[in-house]
Structures are given as structure tokens and as C-alpha cells.
C-alpha positions in Angstrom: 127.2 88.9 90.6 123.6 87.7 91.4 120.6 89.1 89.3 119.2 91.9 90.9 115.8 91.6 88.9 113.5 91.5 91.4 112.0 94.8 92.5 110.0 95.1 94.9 106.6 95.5 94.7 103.8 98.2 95.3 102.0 96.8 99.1 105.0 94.6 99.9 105.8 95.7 103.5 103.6 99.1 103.4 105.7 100.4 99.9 103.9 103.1 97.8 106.0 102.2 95.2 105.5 101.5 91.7 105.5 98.7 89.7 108.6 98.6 86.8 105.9 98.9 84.6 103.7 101.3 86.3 106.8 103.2 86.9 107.8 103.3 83.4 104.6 104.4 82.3 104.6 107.7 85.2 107.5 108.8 83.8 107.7 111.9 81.5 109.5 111.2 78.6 113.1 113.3 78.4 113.4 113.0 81.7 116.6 111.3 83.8 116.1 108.9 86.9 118.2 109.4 89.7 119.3 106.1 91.5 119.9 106.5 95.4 121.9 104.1 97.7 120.9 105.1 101.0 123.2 104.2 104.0 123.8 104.9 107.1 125.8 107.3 107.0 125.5 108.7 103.1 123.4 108.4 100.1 125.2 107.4 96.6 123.6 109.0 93.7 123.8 108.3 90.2 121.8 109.9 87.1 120.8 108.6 83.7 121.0 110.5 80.3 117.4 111.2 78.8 116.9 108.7 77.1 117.1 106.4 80.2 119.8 103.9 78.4 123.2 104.9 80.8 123.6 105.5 84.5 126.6 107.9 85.6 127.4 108.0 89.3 126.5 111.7 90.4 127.7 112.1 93.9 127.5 110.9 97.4 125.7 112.9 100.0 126.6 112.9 104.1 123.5 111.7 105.9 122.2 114.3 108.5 118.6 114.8 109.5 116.3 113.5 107.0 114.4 116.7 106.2 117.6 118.4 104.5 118.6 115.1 103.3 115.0 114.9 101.4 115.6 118.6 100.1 119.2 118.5 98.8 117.9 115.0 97.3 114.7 117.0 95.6 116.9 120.1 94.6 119.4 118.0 92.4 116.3 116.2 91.1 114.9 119.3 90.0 118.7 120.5 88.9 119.2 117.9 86.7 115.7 117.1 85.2 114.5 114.3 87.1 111.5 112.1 86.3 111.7 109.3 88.7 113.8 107.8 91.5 114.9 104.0 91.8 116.1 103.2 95.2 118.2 100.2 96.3 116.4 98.1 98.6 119.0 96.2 100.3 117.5 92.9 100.6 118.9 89.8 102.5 120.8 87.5 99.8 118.1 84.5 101.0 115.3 87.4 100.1 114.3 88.2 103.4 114.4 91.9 104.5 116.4 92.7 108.2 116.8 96.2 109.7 118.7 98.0 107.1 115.7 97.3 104.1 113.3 98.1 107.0 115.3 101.9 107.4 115.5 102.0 103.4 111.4 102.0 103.2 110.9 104.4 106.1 113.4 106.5 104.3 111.1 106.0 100.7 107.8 106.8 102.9 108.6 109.8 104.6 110.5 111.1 100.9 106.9 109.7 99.4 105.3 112.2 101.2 107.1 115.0 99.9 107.6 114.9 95.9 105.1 113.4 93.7 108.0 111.7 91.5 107.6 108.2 90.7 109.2 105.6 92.9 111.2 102.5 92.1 112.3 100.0 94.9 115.0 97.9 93.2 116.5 94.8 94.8 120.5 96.4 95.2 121.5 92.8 96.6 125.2 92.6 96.2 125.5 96.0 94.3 128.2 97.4 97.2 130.1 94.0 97.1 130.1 94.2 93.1 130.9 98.3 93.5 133.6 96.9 95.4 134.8 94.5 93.1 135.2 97.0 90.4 136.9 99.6 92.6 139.6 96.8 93.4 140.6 95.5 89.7 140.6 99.0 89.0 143.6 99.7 91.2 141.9 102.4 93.5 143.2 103.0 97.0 141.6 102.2 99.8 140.9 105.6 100.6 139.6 106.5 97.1 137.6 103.3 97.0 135.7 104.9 100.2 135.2 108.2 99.1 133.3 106.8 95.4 131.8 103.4 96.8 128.5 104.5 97.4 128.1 106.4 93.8 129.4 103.5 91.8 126.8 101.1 94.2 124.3 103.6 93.1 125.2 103.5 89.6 125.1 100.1 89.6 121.7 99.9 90.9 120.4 102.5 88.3 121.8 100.1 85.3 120.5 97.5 86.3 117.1 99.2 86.7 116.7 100.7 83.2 118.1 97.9 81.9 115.0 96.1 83.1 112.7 98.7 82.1 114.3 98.7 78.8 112.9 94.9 78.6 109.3 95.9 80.1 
């Protein structure tokens, strides 16, 4: 699996994301981050324990209109005690960004503007083909490997984060 250490940064095409360690530094400290992969057509969730050391896939959330996306998103936040949100910016592997990154930031913008959580773009490159992976030497069906792909690409994204911010 490539290194997905590169997150992006606050101003890089119109974010109002934090910096690792800006973000770091907003968070309160007990608190859990909640890792989002957003897709078309669901969002895979995963949460950390309080001491931000372990991500945990959570669930995985049907896409409809964004506004009750954004509010079942902010409910489990509050539910579960979260302090921050990393989100998997699904970046070209040569770096560049295409359409889905382009939908990813919109998505981060318009939630932006609604919770004053800090935000974490993280670079998810080949977190769903490594998700993937895992779900195969792990035996799952093909229909099971469906239903959980999105929370373990989620999860993945998360670890990778606080591992990271661990280091900053």
C-alpha cells in the first residue's frame, strides 16, 4: 500500500481545513475523531477511542440529499463525543485531484459551514483498494465485502491519520 501521509493543506483548492498540526492542537482533549469516506452513493464512518490511538469502523451511511446527510453525520458526532472529523480526499495516485476529490471538498465546504468541529483532509489514496485487500484474505463474500467496504476504507483512513498526528 502507498503512504497516505500527505494531507492536504488549509487554501489548497479553496479547503478551510486544518493543518495536522493545527488540527491537533483544535481538538479537545477526550474527545474521538470520526473518519468519513464519502462516496457516491454512501459515506463509511469510522470512530477512534479517546485517546485518539485506534480507529474502529462505525457504519456506513446511504447518500441522499446532503442536508440530512450533514445532520445524521453531526448527530452521531455529538452521540459519540466527537472532537474532530478527518475526511478522505481521494486524490489521483500521480497527486492530481479529478472530479471525485473535486465533490469530496464541496462536500467538506458546505459541512464547514455548518459545525464548528475541526477539519482534516487526509490523502485516502488507495485506502478502498487496501479495504479491499483485507476483505479478500479475510475470506468475506462478495456480498459482505460490499456491505462493510466503505467502513473498513474509513477506518483505514482514520489510522492512518492519528497515526500521523501521533508523530506531530
Amino acid at each position: 500500500m502507498a503512504p497516505m501521509n500527505r494531507p492536504a493543506a488549509e487554501g489548497e483548492g479553496g479547503s478551510v481545513t486544518l493543518e495536522p498540526a493545527a488540527f491537533a492542537q483544535a481538538l479537545r482533549p477526550g474527545t474521538r475523531l470520526l473518519g468519513l469516506d464519502v462516496g457516491t452513493k454512501t459515506i463509511g464512518l469510522a470512530l477512534s477511542d479517546v485517546t485518539c490511538t485506534i480507529a474502529t469502523g462505525l457504519t456506513t451511511l446511504r447518500r441522499g440529499k446532503f442536508a440530512s446527510d450533514a445532520r445524521r453525520l453531526l448527530e452521531l458526532a455529538q452521540e459519540h463525543g466527537v472532537g474532530g472529523l478527518v475526511v478522505g480526499l481521494p486524490v489521483n495516485l500521480d497527486g492530481s485531484e479529478g472530479p471525485r476529490a473535486q465533490s469530496t471538498r464541496a462536500f467538506v465546504r458546505n459541512l464547514r459551514a455548518l459545525t464548528t468541529l475541526p477539519i482534516l483532509l487526509w490523502d485516502e489514496r488507495l485506502s478502498t483498494a487496501a479495504a479491499e485487500r483485507a476483505l479478500l484474505e479475510a475470506d468475506l463474500s462478495r456480498r459482505r465485502r460490499a456491505m462493510v467496504i466503505d467502513k473498513v476504507a474509513a477506518t483505514l483512513i482514520l489510522q492512518s491519520a492519528l497515526d500521523r498526528l501521533r508523530r506531530a
